[in-house]
N, C-alpha and C positions, 0 to 999 in steps of 0.2 A: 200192227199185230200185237198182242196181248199174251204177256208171255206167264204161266204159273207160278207164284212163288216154288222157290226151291221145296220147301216147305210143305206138303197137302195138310187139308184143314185137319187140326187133330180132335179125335171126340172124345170126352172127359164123361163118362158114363157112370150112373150108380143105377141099380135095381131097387126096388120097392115092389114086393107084392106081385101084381099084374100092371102096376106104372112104370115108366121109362122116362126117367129124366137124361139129360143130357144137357152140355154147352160145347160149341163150335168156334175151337178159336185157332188162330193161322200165326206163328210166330208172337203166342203169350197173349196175343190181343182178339177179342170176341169178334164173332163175324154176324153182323145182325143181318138178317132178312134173307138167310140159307133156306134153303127147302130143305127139306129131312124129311125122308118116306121110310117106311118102315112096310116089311114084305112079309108074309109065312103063308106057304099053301096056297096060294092066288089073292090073299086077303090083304089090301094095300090102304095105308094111314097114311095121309101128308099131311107136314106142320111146315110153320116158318119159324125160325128163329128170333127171338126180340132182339131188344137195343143191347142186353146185355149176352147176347148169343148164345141164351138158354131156352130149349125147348121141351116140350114133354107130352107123352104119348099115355092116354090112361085106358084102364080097359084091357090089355092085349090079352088075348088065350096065350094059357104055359106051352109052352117052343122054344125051341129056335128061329130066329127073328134074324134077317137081312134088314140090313140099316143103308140109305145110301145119303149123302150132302153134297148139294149141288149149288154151287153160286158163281157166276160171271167172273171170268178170272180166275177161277181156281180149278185145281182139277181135282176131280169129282173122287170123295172116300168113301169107301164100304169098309163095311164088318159086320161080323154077328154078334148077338145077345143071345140068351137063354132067359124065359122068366118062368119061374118057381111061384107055387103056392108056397 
């Protein structure tokens, strides 16, 4: 059995525009090949995460945005964003 770090994956976010960057790291260290979906109003984006556990979302309509990251062994973060013109 496959126990969670103490720790859930933490997301280090910055806004730009209508972009969504992000990196996915669990105890200081990046977590490459996360899934990260991004939700608003029924309208859903998935990315994976690189080598260096940075992702990014371009495009999104201005909302509020559900974020979720999901990878094997961890358990799974959500939050929201807001993107502004």
């Amino acid at each position: 059995m496959r126990y969670a770090p103490a720790a859930t994956l933490l997301l280090c976010m910055s806004l730009m525009a209508a972009d969504h960057r992000g990196v996915v790291r669990s105890q200081g260290l990046p977590i490459p090949g996360a899934t990260v979906t991004a939700t608003q109003a029924g309208r859903k984006v998935v990315t994976t995460t690189d080598e260096a556990g940075a992702y990014h979302f371009r495009d999104l309509s201005e909302g509020v945005w559900k974020i979720e990251v999901e990878m094997v062994g961890f358990l799974t973060a959500e939050r929201e964003f807001t993107v502004v013109d």
